[in-house]
VEXDREN-2710 file (C-alpha; in Angstrom, 1 decimal):
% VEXDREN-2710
k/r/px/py/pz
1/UNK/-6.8/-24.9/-10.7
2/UNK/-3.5/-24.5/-11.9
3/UNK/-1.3/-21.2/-11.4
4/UNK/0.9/-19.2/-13.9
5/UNK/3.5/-16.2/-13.2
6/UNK/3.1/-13.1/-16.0
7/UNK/6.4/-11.3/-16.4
8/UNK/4.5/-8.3/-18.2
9/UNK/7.5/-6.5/-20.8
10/UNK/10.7/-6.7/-21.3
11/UNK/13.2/-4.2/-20.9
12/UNK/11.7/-2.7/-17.8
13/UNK/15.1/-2.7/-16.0
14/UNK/14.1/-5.8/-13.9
15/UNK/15.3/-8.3/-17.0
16/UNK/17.6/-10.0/-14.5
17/UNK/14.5/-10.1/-11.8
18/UNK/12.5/-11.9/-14.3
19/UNK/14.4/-14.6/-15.6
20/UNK/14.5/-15.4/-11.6
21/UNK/10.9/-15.1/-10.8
22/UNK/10.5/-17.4/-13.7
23/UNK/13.3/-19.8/-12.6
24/UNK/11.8/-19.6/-9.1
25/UNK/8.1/-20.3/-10.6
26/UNK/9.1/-23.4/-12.4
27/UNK/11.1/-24.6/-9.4
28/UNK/7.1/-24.1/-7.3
29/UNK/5.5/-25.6/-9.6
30/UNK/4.2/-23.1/-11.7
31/UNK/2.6/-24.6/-14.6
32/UNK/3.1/-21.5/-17.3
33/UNK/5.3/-18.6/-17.5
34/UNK/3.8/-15.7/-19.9
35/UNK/5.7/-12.8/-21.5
36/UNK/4.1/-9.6/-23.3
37/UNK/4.6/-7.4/-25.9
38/UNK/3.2/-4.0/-27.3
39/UNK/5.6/-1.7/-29.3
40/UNK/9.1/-2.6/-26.7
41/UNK/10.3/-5.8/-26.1
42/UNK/9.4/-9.3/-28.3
43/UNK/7.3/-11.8/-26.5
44/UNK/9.0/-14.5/-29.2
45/UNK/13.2/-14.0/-27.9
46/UNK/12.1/-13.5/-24.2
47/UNK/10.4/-17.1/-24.2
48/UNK/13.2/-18.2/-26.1
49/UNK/15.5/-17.1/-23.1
50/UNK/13.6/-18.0/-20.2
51/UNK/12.6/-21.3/-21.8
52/UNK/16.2/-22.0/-22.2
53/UNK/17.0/-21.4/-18.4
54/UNK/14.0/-23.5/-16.8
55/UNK/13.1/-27.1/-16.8
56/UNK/9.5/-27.8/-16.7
57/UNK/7.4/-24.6/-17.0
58/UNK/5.6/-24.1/-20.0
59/UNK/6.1/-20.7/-22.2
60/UNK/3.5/-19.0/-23.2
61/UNK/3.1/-15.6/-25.3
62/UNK/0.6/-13.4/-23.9
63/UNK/0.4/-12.0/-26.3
64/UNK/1.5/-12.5/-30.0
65/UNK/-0.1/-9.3/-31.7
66/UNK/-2.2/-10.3/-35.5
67/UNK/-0.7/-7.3/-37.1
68/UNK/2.6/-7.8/-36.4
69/UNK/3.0/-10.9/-38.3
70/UNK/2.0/-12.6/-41.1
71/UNK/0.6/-16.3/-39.8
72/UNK/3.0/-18.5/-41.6
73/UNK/5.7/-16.5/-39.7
74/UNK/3.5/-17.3/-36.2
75/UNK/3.3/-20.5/-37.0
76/UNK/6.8/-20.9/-37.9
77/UNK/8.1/-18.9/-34.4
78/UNK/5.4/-21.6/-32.6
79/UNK/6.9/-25.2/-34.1
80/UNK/10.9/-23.5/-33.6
81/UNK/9.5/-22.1/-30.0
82/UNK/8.1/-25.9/-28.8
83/UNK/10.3/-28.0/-30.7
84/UNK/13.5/-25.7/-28.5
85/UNK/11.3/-26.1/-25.5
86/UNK/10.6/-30.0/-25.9
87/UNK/6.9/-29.2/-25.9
88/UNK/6.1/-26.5/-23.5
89/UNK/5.2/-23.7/-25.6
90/UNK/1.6/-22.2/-25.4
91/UNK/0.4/-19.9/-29.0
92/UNK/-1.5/-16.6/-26.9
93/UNK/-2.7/-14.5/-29.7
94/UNK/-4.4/-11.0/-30.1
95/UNK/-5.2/-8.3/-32.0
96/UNK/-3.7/-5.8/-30.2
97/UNK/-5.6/-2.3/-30.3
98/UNK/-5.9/0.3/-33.0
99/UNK/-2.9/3.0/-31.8
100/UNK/-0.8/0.0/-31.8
101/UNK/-1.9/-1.9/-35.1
102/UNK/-2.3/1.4/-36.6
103/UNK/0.2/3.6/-35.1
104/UNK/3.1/1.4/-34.6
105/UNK/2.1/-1.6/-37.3
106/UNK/0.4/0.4/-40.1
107/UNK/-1.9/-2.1/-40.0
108/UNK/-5.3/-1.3/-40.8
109/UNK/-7.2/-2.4/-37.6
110/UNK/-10.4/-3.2/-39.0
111/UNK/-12.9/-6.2/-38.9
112/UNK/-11.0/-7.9/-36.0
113/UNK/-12.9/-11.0/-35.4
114/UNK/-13.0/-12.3/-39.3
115/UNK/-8.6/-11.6/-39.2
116/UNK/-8.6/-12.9/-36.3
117/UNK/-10.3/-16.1/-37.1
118/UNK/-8.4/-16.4/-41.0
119/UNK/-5.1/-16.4/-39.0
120/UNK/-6.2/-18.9/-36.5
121/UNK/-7.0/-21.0/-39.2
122/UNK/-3.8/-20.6/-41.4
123/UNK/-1.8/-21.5/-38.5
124/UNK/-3.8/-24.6/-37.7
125/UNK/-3.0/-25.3/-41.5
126/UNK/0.8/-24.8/-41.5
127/UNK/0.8/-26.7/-38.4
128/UNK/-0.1/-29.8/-39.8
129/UNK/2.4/-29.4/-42.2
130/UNK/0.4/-30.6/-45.3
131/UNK/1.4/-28.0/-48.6
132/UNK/-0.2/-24.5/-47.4
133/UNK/-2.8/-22.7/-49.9
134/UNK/-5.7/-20.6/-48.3
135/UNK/-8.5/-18.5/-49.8
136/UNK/-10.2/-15.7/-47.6
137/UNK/-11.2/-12.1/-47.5
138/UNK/-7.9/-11.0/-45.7
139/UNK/-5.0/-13.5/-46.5
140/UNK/-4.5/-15.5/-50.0
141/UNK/-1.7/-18.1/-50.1
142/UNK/-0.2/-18.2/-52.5
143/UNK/-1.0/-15.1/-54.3
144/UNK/-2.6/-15.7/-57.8
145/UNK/-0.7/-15.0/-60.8
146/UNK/2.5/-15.0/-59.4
147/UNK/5.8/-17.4/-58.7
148/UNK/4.1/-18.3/-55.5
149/UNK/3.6/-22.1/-55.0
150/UNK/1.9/-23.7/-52.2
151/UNK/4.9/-25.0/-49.5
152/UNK/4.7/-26.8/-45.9
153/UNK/6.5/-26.0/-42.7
154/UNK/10.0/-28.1/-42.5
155/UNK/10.1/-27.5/-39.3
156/UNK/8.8/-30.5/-36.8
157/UNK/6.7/-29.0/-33.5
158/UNK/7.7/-31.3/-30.3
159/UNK/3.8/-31.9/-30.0
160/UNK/1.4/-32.1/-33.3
161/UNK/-1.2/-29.9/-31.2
162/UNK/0.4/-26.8/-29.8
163/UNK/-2.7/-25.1/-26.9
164/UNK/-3.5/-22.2/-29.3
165/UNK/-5.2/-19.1/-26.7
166/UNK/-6.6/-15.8/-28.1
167/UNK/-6.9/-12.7/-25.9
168/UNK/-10.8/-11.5/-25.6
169/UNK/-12.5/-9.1/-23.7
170/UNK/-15.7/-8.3/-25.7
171/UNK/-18.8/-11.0/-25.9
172/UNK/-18.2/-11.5/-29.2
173/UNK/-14.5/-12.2/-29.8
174/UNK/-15.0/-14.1/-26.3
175/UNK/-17.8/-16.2/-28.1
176/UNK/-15.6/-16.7/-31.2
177/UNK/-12.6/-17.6/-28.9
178/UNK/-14.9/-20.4/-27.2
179/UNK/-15.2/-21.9/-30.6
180/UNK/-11.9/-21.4/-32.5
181/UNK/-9.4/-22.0/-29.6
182/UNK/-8.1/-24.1/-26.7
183/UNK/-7.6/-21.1/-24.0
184/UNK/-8.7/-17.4/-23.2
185/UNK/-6.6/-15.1/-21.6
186/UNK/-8.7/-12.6/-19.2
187/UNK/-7.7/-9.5/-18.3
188/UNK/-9.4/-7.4/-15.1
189/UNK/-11.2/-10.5/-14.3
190/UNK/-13.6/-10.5/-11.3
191/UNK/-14.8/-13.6/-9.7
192/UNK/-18.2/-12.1/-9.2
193/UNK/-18.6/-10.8/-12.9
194/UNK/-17.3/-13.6/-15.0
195/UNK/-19.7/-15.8/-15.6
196/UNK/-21.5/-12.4/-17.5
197/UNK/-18.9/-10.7/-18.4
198/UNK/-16.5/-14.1/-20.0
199/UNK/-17.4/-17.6/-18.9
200/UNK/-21.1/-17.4/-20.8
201/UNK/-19.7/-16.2/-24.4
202/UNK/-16.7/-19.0/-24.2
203/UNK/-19.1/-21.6/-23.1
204/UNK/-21.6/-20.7/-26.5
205/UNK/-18.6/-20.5/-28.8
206/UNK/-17.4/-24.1/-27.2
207/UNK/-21.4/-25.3/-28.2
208/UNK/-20.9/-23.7/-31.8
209/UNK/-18.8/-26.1/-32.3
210/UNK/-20.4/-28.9/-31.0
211/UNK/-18.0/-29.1/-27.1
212/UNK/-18.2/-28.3/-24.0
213/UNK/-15.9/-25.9/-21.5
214/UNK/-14.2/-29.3/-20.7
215/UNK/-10.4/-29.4/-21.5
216/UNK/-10.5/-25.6/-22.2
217/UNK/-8.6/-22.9/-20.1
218/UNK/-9.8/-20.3/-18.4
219/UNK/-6.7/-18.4/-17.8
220/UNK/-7.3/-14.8/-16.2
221/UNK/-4.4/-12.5/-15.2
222/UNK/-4.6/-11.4/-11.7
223/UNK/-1.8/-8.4/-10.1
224/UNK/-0.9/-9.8/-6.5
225/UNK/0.0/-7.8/-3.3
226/UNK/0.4/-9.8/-0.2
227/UNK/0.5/-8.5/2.8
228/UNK/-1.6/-8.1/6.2
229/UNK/-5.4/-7.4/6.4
230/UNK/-5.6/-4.1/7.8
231/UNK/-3.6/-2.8/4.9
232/UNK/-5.9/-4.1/1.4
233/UNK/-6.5/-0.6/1.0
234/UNK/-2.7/0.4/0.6
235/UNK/-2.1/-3.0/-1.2
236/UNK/-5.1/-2.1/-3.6
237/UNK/-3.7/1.6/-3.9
238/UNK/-0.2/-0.6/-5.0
239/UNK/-2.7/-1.0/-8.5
240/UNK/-4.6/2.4/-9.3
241/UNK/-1.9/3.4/-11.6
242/UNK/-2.3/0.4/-14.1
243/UNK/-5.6/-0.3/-13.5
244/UNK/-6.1/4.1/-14.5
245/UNK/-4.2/3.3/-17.3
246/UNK/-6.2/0.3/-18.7
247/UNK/-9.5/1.4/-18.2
248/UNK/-8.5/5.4/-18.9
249/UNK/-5.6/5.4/-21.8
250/UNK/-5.3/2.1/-23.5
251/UNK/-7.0/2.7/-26.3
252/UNK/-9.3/5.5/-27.6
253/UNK/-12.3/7.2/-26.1
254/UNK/-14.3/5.3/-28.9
255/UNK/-12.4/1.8/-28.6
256/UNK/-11.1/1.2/-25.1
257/UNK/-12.3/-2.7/-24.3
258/UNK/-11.0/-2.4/-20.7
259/UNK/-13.3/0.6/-20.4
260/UNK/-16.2/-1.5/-22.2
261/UNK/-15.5/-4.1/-19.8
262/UNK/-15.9/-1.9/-16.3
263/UNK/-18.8/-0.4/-17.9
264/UNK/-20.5/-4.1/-17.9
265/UNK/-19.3/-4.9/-14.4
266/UNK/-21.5/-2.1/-13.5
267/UNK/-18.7/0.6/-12.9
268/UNK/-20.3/2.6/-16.0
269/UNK/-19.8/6.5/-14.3
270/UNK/-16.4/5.5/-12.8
271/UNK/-15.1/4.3/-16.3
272/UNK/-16.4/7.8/-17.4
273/UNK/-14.6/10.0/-15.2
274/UNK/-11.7/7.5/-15.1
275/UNK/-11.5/7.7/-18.7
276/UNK/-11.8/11.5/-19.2
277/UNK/-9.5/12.5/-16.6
278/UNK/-6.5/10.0/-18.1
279/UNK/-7.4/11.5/-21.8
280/UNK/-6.6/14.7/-20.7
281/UNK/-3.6/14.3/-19.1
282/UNK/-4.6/14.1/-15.4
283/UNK/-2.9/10.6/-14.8
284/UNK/-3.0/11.1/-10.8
285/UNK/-6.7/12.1/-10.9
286/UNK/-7.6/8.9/-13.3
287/UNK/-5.8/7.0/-10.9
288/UNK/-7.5/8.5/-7.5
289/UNK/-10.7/7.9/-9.7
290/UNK/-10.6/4.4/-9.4
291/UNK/-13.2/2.7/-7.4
292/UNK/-11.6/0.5/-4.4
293/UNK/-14.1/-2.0/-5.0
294/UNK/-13.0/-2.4/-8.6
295/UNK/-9.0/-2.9/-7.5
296/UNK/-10.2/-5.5/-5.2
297/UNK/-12.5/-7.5/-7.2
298/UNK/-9.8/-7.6/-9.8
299/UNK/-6.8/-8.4/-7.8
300/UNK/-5.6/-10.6/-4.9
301/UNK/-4.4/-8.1/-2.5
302/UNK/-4.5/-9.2/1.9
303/UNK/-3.4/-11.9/3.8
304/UNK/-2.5/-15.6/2.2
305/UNK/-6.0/-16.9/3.8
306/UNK/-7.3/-14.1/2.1
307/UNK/-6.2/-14.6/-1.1
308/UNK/-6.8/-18.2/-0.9
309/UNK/-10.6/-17.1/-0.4
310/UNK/-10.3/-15.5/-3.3
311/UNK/-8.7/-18.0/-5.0
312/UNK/-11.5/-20.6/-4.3
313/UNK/-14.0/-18.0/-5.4
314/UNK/-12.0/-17.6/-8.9
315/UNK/-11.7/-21.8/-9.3
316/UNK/-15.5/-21.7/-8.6
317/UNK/-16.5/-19.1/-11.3
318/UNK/-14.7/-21.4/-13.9
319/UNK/-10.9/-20.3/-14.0
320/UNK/-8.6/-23.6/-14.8
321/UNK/-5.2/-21.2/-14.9
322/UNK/-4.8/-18.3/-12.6
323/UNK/-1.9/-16.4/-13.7
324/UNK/-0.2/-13.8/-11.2
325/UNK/1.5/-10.8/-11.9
326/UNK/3.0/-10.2/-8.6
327/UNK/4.0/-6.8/-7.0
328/UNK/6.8/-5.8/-5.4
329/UNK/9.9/-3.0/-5.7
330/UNK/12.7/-5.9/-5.3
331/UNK/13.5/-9.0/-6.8
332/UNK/12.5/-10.8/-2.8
333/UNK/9.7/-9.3/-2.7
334/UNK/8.7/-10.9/-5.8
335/UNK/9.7/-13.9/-5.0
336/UNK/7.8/-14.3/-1.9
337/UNK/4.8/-13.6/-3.6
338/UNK/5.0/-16.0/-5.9
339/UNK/5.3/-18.1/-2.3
340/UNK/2.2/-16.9/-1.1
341/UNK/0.6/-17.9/-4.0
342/UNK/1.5/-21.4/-4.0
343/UNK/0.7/-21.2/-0.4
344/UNK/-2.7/-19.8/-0.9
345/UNK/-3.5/-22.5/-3.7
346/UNK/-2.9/-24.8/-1.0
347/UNK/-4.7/-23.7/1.4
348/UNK/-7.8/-23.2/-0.8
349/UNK/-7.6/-27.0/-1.6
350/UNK/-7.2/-26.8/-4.9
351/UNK/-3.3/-27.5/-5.3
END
């Protein structure tokens, strides 16, 4: 199992902080560096920059939203990215949710799973740089009865398959994600849930289309606290904010995915009152909502034996990348967790 570093957004007022916690996790070893984006900061100009300052870390985008850009613009943004990088770009899509795709997009966030898949497909097409024409319910290129002519990417990618990942959280974009992609990137991901709640769906996607899980990542996101034993519960506490936010606020009361997905991990009456308190405005009571047990199953948070426990617990349930999104209020405090993680890889053998 391999690790990763998530420096969440841009723009946070830790910029600086970043571009050293990614220096720092290409220096360890690290083997990818993702960077976000929602409706603030571009995850496109921040890999640019951190891929310009590092050596041997991939970049990754985690995520790309659909309804921000048209595919042959993705595409283009992917070959520019890896051919800058000399190969060590990763393509993380998703479709972002509706406030966003809606709100901030005026995109019409409807029948996710068929855009989803059109635009994986398009990009697969420019990438191989043959002339690009395409026929489906939700792109046509080019346009009939127009000027439009079909035309190929000039550009040259550093590698002629760039590791394509898509976002999922439900069974079915997770299933569609085995078969159309080379990666999933997991969110609230519990070592005890995910062979239900992920790791079932990718692997009958992967037999759709005739393969197997082998050669395809895994690659959950996973908030990080070290610190000693006797004080999980504080470290855990470190999380109920985002983890409130997630499961109460991102998204609506009828299309929340995070919420689906503590529902299925058997947290269905926590997700409830979670939910409702955060919807109306009671951010500290969403947050003291949170179940313990759901913090900890979904983060590393203890001692670097600990977390290495966890760790082997995370490789055994199928995980090939475990990205961390460490805490901490400083940029060394960052740092050494990023540390500890490499120190808890280690120790759980699986360095």
């Amino acid at each position: 199992m391999q690790l990763g570093i998530n420096l969440g957004y841009w723009g946070a007022g830790m910029d600086a902080d970043n571009l050293a916690v990614a220096q720092e996790a290409d220096r360890l070893g690290y083997a990818v560096c993702w960077a976000a984006e929602a409706y603030g900061s571009d995850a496109a100009t921040v890999l640019t920059w951190v891929a310009a300052q590092t050596r041997r870390i991939d970049v990754g985008s985690a995520i790309f939203q659909i309804p921000a850009r048209q595919p042959a613009m993705t595409a283009m943004t992917a070959a520019t990215l890896d051919s800058l990088s000399q190969g060590r770009f990763r393509l993380g899509l998703g479709v972002s949710g509706p406030q966003v795709s809606e709100g901030w997009y005026g995109v019409k966030f409807d029948k996710p799973l068929a855009r989803t898949r059109e635009y994986v497909e398009i990009i697969r097409k420019a990438m191989t740089r043959e002339r690009l024409s395409y026929d489906g319910d939700h792109w046509t290129l080019p346009l009939p009865g127009g000027p439009g002519k079909p035309i190929k990417l000039t550009v040259h990618p550093q590698r002629e398959h760039i590791p394509l990942y898509i976002a999922a959280i439900g069974p079915k974009n997770l299933e569609q994600t085995g078969e159309i992609a080379d990666g999933a990137l997991l969110i609230f991901p519990s070592a005890d849930h995910l062979e239900d709640t992920a790791v079932k769906h990718l692997r009958a996607g992967r037999e759709k289309a005739g393969k197997t899980l082998d050669g395809f990542d895994i690659c959950p996101t996973v908030p990080l606290a070290v610190g000693d034993d006797k004080d999980v519960s504080t470290l855990a506490d470190t999380f109920r904010p985002y983890t409130a936010l997630y499961v109460g606020g991102m998204g609506s009361r009828k299309q929340n995915f995070y919420n689906q997905l503590a529902q299925r991990m058997g947290y269905e009456r926590e997700a409830a009152e979670i939910q409702d308190k955060y919807l109306a405005g009671d951010k500290q009571g969403a947050a003291a909502a949170v179940p313990h047990d759901l913090i900890d199953r979904t983060t590393l948070v203890g001692s670097v034996d600990r977390i290495a426990d966890r760790m082997k617990a995370y490789a055994a349930a199928g995980v090939t990348t475990l990205t961390l999104a460490p805490a901490g209020f400083t940029l060394d405090e960052r740092l050494a967790s990023l540390r500890a993680g490499t120190e808890a890889l280690e120790r759980a053998g699986l360095a």
